[in-house]
N, C-alpha and C positions, 0 to 999 in steps of 0.2 A: 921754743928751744928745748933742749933734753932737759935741762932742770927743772921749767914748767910741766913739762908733760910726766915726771915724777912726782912732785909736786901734788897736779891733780889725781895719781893714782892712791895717795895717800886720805884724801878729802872725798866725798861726795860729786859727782861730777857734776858742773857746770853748765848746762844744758845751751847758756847763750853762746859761752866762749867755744863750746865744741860748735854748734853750728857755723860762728863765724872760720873757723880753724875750716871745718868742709869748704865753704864758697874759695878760702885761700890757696887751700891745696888744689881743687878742679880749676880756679881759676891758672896758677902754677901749672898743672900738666897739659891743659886746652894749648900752652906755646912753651913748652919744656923748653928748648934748646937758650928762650931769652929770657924765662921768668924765674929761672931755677936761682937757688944761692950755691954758690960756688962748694962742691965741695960734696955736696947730695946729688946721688943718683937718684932717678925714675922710684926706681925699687921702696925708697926712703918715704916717697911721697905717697907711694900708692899703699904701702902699709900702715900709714897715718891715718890715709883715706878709711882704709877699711875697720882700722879699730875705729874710730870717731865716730862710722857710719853704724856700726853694732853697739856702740853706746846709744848713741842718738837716737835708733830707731826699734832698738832692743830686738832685733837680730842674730841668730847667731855667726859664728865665723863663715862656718862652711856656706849661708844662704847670700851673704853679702857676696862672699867669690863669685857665685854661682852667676847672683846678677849683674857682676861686673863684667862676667865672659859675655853674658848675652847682651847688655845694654853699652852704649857708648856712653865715658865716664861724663861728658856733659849732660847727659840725660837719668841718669841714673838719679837724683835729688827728684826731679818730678817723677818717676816712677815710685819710688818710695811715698812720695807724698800722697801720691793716689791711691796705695794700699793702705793709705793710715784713714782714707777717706770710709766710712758705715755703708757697707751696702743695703738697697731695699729688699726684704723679705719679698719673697715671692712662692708662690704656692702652684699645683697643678690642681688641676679640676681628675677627679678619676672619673672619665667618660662612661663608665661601665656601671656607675649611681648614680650620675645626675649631669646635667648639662652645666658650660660655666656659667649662662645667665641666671640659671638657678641657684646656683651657689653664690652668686655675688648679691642677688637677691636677697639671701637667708643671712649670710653676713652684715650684709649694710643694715638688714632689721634688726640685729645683735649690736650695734656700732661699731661697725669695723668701717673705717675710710679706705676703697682700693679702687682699684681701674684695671680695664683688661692690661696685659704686659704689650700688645701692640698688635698688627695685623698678619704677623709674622706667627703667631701663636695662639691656637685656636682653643687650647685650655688655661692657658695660664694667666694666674692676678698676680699684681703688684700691692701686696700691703703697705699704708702710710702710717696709719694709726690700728688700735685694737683695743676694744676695753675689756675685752675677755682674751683668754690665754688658745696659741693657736698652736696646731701642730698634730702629731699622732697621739 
């Protein structure tokens, strides 16, 4: 209700209660015309949505919009979820000093844990571990 949702503008936010508040409202706009409460437009729901989703995911306004034009709002919680997920370091071999067998060679006797990035890339490693610091 409004008086909650001032309420928590007052306090520290909530991180449970906003997520549950996200499932209610996408679940509310997935059958708008039967899920709604009498009296709220679309409009009400999907700017709930969007602040909750920039709390939640510490986003700003303009990037949440942006993913709401390109993603369908049932999807948009896994999309999100998967940019919260660490990607792996990954490196390119410069062909032009050394082969990538070579380099993955010299790495792994440094302790660095990696694997080619796949069959599809004929310079590049996928780093998992490093005990020495990597990069230019």
């Amino acid at each position: 209700s409004g008086q909650e949702i001032e309420k928590e503008k007052s306090q520290p936010p909530d991180l449970q209660i906003i997520q549950s508040r996200i499932r209610d409202v996408i679940h509310v706009l997935s059958e708008f015309k039967t899920r709604r409460e009498e009296g709220r437009d679309r409009s009400h729901y999907t700017d709930q949505l969007k602040r909750d989703l920039c709390t939640y995911y510490s986003y700003n306004e303009f990037m949440i919009e942006k993913m709401l034009n390109i993603f369908p709002i049932g999807e948009i919680v896994e999309v999100l979820e998967a940019n919260e997920v660490n990607r792996p370091v990954t490196i390119r071999t410069n062909t032009l000093k050394t082969r990538r067998r070579d380099l993955a060679q010299a790495l792994i006797s440094r302790g660095v844990n990696l694997d080619p990035i796949g069959k599809w890339s004929k310079v590049g490693l996928v780093v998992y571990s490093s005990s020495i610091p990597l990069g230019a």
